[in-house]
N, C-alpha and C positions, 0 to 999 in steps of 0.2 A: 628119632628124627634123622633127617639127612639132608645135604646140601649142594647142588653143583656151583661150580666157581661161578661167577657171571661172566667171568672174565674168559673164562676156558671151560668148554665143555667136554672138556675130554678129563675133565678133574671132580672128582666127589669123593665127598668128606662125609662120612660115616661115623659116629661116636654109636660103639655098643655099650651099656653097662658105663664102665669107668674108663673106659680106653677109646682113642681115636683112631680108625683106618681112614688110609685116605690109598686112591688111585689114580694115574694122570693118564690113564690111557683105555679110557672106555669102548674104543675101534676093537680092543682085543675081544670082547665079550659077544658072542652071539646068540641071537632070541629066535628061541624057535617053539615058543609057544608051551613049552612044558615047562613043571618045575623042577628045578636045579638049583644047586648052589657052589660057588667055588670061592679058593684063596687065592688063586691064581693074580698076580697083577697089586696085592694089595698089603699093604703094609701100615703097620701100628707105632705110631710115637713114642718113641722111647719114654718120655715123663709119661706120669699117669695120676691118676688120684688114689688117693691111700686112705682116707678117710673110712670105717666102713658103713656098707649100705650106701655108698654115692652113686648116683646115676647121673647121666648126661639128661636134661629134659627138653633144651633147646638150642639150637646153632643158627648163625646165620656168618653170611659172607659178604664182604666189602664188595662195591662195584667199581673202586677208584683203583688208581695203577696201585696204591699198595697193598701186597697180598696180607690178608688177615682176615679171622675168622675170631666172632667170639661164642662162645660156648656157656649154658644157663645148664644148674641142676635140681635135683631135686630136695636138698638142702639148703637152698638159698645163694649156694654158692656161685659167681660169674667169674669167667676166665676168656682172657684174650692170648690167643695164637699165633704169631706175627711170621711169614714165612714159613706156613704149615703143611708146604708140601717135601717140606725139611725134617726126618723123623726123628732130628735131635735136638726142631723146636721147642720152647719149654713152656709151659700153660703161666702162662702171669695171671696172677687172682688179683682180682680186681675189688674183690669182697672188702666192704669197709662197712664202719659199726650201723652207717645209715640204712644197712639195707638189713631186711629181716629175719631173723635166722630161724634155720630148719624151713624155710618155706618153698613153694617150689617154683622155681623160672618157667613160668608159661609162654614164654614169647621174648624173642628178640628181634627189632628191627634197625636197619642202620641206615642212613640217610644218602641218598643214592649219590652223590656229590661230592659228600664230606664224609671221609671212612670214622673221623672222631667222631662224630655225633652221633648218638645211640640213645633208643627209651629200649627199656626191661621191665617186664611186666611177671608178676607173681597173682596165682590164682587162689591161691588158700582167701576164707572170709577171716575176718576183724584182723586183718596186718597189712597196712602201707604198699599198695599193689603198682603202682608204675613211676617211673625212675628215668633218670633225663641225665644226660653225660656227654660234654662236649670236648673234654679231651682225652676221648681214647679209653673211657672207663676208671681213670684217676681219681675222679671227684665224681658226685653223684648230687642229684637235688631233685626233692618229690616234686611231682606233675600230676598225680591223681583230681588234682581241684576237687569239683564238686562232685564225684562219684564216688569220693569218701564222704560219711555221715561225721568224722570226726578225725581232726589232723593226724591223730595217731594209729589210723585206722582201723579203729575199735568202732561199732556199728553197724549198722543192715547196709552198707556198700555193697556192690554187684562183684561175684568174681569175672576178673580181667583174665580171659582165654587167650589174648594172638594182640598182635600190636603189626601196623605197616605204616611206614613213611616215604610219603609221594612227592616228588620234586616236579614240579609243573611247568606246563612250556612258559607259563610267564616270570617264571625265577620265585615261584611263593611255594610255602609248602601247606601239605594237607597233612594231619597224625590221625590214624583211626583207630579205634580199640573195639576188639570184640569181646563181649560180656558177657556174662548169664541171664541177661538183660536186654539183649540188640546189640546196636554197633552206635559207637559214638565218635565225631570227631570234632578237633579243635582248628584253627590257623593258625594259635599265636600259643606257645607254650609259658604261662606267668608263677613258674612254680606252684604252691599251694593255693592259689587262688587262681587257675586256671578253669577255664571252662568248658566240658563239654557237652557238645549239641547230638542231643538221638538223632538219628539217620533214620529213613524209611520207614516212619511209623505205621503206614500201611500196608506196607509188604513183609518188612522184615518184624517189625514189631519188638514181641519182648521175646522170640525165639532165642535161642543160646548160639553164640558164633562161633565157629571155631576154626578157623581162617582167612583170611583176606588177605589177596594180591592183587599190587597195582602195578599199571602200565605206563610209564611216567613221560613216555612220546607223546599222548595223547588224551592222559588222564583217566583212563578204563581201571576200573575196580572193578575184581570177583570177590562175593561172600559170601561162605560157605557155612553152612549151619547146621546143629544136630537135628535131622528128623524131619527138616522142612524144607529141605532143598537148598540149589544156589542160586544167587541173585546175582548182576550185573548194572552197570550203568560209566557214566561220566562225569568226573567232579570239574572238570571244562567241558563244556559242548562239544562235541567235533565241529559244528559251525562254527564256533568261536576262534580253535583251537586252529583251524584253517583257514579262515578269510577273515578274522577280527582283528588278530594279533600282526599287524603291520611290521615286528621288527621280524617274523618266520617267514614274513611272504619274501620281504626287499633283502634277507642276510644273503649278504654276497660273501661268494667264498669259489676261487678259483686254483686252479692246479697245472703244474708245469713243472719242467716238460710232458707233453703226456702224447703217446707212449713214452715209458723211459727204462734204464735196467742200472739204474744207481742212486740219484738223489728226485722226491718227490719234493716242490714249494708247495706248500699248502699257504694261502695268503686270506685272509678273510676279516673284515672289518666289523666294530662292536658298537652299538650306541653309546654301551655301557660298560663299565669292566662286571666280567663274570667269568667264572670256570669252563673253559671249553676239553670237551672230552673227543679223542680220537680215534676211531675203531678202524679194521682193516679187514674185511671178509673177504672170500671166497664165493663163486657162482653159486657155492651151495649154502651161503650162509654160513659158514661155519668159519670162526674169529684166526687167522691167519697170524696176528701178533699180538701183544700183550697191549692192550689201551694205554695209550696217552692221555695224561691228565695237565693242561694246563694253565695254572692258578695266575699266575703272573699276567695277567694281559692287560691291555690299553686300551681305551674309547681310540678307536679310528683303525689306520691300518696294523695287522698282526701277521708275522711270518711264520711257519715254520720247516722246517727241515725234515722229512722221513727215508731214513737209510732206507731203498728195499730190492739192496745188493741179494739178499737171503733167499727171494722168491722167487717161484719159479715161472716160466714165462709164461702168462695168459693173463685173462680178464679177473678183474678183482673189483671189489666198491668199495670207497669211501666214506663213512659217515662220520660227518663234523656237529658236533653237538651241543649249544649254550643251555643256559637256563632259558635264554628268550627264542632261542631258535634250534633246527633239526634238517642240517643236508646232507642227502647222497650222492656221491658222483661214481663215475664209473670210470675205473684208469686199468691201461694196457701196459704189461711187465714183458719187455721185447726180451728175445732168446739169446 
């Protein structure tokens, strides 16, 4: 497995075997259509795992301004990263007695919003296959519900292949799980007696999943499956998602000075309090600064401040992002 930052795409995180590479500068590498291979640009984290026989089975990477990465094996084992484009990060095991040993991490996904909150999913049959962790992989509490035959995961339950969590424009989340069985999802995570609902039982059916990514602007899910193709759809309508949701249409959010070549106001008003996330691109799309993540906000008016002394003069776009709402603006960085 491997992973690009969400945050920087000029960063990927590569776990071989028992060792992590990572690179932050993907512009160096270029594609010319053959195969090749280099070291060029890439370096491996001093810690490692020593265990033997350990393998890396699954990574995934935070979307929030803190960098971190957690990392699933093929032992059971789970480890969190924090500043791993630091190569003398150290792997925190996060492994505790609740989770199953010797089994293997089929999936990690993190919650696009909140970098603590995480489900891990293990694929082996009859042992305790998906796992729920709200702070940071500290503590741990089953969430399989009813896709276990028996609490302790002894039974004809489905193996869990891939797990994703969707954060939706109306601030609700979606959790999905792909199985040996189809694709199931829940809304409300109730530990052991959770429930989840089959997906597509006419398309996707009892096919084997072995993927799923979602698009959390708009609510778009792709699932990918062995031998039968991939499926698509909307867990919001795009009609909903765009002319239903009154707080996406009316979120006012305005900018000054603009042009500027020093301090940007970002000023934009909440019905509600929620996490507003702040991204800074380039003509070309490509993320100019590191995301702001801000947790603290108020029902009504909200400020804030973006230094953007650093940049260089021309057009750039802003995207200001709640749980209820998604704007872009477009500001000029004068010479």
């Amino acid at each position: 497995p491997f992973t690009i930052d969400p945050n920087d795409n000029q960063v990927v995180y590569y776990p071989i075997r028992n060792k992590l590479y990572v690179t932050t500068d993907t512009d160096q590498y270029s594609f010319t259509n053959s195969f090749d291979s280099t070291m060029v640009g890439w370096q491996v984290l001093t810690d490692t795992l020593i265990t033997d026989g350990i393998e890396f089975t699954a990574i995934a990477a935070t979307e929030t301004s803190e960098e971190r990465i957690y990392l699933g094996t093929n032992l059971g084992r789970v480890y969190r990263v924090d500043n791993p484009t630091d190569i003398a990060a150290p792997f925190a095991d996060l492994t505790t007695s609740i989770l199953p040993d010797d089994a293997h991490v089929s999936g990690i996904a993190i919650d696009p919003l909140n970098g603590d909150e995480l489900l891990v999913t293990f694929s082996n049959y009859n042992i305790y296959s998906i796992f729920h962790s709200t702070n940071a992989g500290l503590s741990w509490s089953k969430v399989a519900g009813n896709l276990e035959q028996n609490s302790s995961g002894s039974g004809n339950g489905p193996s869990i292949r891939q797990v994703e969590i969707m954060a939706l424009p109306d601030g609700s989340r979606k959790y999905f799980v792909g199985t040996s069985v189809g694709l199931f999802s829940t809304e409300t995570l109730e530990g052991i007696t959770t429930t989840w609902t089959k997906e597509s039982e006419d398309q996707i059916d009892n096919n084997v999943v072995t993927n799923i990514v979602g698009r959390n602007s708009d609510g778009f899910v792709a699932v990918a499956t062995h031998g039968n193709g991939i499926y698509s759809g909307y867990v919001v309508p795009d009609s909903v998602t765009q002319t239903k949701n009154p707080a996406i249409i009316n979120a006012s959010v305005k900018l000054f000075p603009n042009p500027t070549d020093d301090i940007l106001n970002v000023i934009f008003e909440l019905h509600h309090k929620e996490t507003v996330r702040l991204q800074l691109f380039d003509v070309l799309g490509r993320k100019v600064k590191q995301p702001t993540t801000l947790r603290n906000t108020v029902i009504g008016e909200n400020r804030f401040e973006m230094n953007v002394q650093d940049l260089e003069a021309g057009n750039y776009y802003l995207e200001v992002a709640g749980e209820s709402f998604r704007k872009t603006l477009a500001i000029v960085i004068k010479g």
